[in-house]
PLY file of the C-alpha trace (Angstrom):
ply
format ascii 1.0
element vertex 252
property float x
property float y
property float z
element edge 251
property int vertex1
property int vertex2
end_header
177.08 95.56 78.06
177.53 99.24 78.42
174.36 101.17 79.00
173.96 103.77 75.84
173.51 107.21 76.95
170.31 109.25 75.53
171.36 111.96 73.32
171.45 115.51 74.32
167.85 117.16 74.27
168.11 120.17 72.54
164.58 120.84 72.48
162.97 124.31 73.94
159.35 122.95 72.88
157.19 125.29 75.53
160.45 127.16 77.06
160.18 130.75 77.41
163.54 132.58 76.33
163.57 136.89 76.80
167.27 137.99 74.96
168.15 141.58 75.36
169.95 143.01 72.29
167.75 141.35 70.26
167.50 143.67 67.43
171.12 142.95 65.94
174.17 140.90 65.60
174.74 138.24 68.41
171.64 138.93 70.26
169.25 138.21 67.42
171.47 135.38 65.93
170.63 134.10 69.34
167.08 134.56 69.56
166.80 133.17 66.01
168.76 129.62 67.02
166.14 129.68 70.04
163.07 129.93 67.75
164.12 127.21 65.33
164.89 124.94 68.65
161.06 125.36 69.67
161.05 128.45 72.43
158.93 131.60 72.51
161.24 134.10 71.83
161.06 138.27 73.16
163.84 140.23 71.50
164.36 143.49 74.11
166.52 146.02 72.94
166.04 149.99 72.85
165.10 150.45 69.70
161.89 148.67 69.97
160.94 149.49 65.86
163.91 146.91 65.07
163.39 144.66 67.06
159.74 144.12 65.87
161.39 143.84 62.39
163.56 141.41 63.44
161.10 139.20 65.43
158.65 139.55 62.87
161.39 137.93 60.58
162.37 134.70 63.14
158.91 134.26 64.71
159.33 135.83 67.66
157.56 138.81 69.79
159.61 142.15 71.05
159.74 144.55 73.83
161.49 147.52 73.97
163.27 148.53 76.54
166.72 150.62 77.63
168.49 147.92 79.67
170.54 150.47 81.74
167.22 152.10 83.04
165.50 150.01 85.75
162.10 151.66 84.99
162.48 150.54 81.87
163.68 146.84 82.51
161.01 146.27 85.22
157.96 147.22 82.36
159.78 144.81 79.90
159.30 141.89 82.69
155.81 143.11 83.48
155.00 142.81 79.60
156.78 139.07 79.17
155.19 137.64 82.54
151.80 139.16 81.62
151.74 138.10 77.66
153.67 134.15 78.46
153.51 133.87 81.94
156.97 132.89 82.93
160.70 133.62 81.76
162.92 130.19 81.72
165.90 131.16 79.87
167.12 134.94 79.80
170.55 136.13 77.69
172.03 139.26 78.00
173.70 140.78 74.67
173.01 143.65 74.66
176.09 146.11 74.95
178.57 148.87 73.53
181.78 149.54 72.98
183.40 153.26 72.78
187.48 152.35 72.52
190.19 154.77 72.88
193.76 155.19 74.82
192.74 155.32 78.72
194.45 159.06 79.09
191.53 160.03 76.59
188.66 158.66 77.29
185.78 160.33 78.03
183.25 160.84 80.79
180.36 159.85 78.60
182.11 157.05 76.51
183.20 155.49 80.15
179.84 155.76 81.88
177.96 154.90 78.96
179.86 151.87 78.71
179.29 151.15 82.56
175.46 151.41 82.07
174.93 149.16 79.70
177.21 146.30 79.75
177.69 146.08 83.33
174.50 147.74 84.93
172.26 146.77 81.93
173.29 143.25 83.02
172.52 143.53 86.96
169.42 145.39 85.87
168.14 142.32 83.71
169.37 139.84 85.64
167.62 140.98 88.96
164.54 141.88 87.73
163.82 139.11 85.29
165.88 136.74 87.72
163.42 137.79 90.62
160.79 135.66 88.24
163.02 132.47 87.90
163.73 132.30 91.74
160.25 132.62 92.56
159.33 129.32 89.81
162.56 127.62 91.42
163.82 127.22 88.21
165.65 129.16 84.94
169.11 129.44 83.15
170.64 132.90 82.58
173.15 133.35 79.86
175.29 136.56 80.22
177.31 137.61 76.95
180.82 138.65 78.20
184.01 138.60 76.13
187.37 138.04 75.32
188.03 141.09 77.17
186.83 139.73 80.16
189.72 137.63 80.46
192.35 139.39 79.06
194.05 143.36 78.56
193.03 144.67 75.01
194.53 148.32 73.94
192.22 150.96 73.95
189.41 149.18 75.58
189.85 150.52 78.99
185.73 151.05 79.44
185.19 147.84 77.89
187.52 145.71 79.31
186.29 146.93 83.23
183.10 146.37 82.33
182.94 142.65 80.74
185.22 141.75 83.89
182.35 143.22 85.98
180.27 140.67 84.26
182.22 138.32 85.08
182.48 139.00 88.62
178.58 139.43 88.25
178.19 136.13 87.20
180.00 134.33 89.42
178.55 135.84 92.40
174.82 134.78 91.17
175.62 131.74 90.23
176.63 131.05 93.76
173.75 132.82 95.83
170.80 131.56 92.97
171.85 127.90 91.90
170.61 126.21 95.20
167.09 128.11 94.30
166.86 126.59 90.90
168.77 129.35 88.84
172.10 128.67 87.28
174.10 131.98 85.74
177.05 131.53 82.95
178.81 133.65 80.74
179.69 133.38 76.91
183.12 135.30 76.23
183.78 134.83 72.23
186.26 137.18 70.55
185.70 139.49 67.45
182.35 138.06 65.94
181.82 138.30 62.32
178.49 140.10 62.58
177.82 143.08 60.19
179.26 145.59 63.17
182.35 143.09 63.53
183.29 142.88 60.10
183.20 146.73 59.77
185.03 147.70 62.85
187.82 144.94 61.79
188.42 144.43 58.08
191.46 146.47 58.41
194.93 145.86 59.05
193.83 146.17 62.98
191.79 143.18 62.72
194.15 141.41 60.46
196.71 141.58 63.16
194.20 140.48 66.08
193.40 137.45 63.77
196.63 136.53 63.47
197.34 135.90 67.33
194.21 133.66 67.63
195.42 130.12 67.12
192.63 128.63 64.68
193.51 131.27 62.75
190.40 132.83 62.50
187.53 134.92 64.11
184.04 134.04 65.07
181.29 133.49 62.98
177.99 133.75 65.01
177.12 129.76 64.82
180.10 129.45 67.04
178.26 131.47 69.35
174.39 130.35 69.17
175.85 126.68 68.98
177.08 127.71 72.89
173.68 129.60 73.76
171.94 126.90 72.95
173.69 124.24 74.73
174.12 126.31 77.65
170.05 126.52 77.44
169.32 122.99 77.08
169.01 120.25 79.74
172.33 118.57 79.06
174.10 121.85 80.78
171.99 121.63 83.93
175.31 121.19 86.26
177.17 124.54 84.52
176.94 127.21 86.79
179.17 130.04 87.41
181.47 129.03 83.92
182.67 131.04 81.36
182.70 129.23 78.16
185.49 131.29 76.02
184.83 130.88 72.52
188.69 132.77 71.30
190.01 130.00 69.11
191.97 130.07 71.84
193.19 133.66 71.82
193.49 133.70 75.28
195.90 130.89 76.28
198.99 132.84 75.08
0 1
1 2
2 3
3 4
4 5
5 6
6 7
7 8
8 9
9 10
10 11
11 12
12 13
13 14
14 15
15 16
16 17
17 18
18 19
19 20
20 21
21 22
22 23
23 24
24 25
25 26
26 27
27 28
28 29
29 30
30 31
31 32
32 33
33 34
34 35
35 36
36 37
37 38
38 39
39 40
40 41
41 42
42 43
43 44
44 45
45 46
46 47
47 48
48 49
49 50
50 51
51 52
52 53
53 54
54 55
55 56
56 57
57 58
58 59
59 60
60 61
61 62
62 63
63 64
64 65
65 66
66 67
67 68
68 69
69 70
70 71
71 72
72 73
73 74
74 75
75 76
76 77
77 78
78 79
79 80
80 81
81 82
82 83
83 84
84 85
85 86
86 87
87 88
88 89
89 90
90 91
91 92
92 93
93 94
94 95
95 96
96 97
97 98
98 99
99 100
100 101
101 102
102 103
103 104
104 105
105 106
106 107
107 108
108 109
109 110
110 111
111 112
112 113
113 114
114 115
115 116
116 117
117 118
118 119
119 120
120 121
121 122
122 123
123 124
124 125
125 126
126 127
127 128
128 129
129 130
130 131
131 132
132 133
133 134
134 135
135 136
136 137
137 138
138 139
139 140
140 141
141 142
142 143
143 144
144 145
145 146
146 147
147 148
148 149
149 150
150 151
151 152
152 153
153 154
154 155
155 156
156 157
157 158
158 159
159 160
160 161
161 162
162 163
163 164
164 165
165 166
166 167
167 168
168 169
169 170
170 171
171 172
172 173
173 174
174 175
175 176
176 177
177 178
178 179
179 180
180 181
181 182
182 183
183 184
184 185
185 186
186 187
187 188
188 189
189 190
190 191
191 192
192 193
193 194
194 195
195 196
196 197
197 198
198 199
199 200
200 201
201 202
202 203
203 204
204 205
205 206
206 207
207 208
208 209
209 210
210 211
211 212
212 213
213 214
214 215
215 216
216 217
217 218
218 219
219 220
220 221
221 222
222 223
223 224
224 225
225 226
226 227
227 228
228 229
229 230
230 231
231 232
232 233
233 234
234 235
235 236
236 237
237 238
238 239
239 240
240 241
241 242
242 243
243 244
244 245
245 246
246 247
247 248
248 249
249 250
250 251
């Protein structure tokens, strides 16, 4: 008779989970799936007054803190390790996006770009990652993109720096899982958050929804549903993958 396999625990009863970007759209659709799993949840973002709304609202505690500044990032991990004592699963949402044709794009709308999605990212990931390598254990979910995979008009900034994240990724998953750390990436496409379905309820968007083969974008279930998996013990041998949730936007 064939053995029957346990089922998946999806439990974070007594895991610690820090997501930066907490205060809005996928980051605190994130940190709200991790609450109603079980974890103690710290919503980081830079503006620290909405992100105590918000995890007043889930059940969870806040820090600010500017992702791109290190300063910043290392009193964020001094705050978490002091209040909870550890950090076992850390996601990285937090980011911008300033678009326009390459030829025009600015200075500040390139840099600022740079510092937060790709820097912000290092920044986190080093210094709360520093924490998980010293317990020999922790998962670390980086929030990438579509346009980590594939060319998108106008999104010369953004496009460099969610392939930096990739690159990122990859490279800590390799020097950190054999010390008890594994590092993956998330890459959805157009997410029907409040910011999403502003920037694309337009004829733009209509067109980008029409190349994506399910015919649809991304509502931000599809996303958490990933998080949390990715989180969870059944996902202990993923390291170094990006999980592309596109409705397969980019196979063609």
């Amino acid at each position: 008779m064939t053995a029957v396999p346990p089922p998946v625990d999806l439990s974070f009863d007594g895991l610690v989970a820090v997501v930066s970007g907490g205060a809005s759209g996928i980051g605190a659709a994130i940190g709200a799936a991790y609450v109603a799993q079980g974890a103690e949840v710290v919503l980081v973002d830079r503006d620290g007054d909405a992100a105590a709304s918000v995890a007043a609202d889930i059940g969870a505690r806040s820090v600010a803190c500017d992702v791109a500044n290190r300063t910043s990032v290392s009193r964020a991990v001094s705050s978490v390790i002091e209040d909870l004592g550890r950090v076992d699963v850390l996601v990285n949402s937090a980011g911008v996006a300033r678009l326009g044709p390459a030829e025009d794009l600015s200075d500040e709308f390139w840099n600022l770009t740079m510092d937060v999605n790709l820097t912000g990212t290092f920044l986190m990931c080093q210094e709360f990652g520093r924490t998980m390598l010293a317990r020999g254990s922790g998962r670390i979910i980086n929030i990438a993109s579509q346009a980590a995979t594939v060319a998108i008009s106008e999104h010369a900034a953004y496009c460099a720096s969610k392939f930096g994240v990739l690159g990122l990724t990859k490279v800590l998953a390799a020097e950190w899982a054999g010390r008890g750390v594994t590092v993956n990436t998330i890459s959805p496409t157009v997410v029907m958050t409040p910011l999403g379905r502003e920037a694309w309820s337009n004829p733009k968007g209509d067109a980008l929804r029409a190349r994506i083969p399910v015919g649809r974008f991304a509502e931000t279930d599809d996303v958490t549903n990933v998080a949390v998996f990715l989180a969870s013990s059944g996902a202990s041998m993923i390291n170094g993958a990006d999980v592309l949730v596109d409705g397969g936007y980019t196979i063609l």
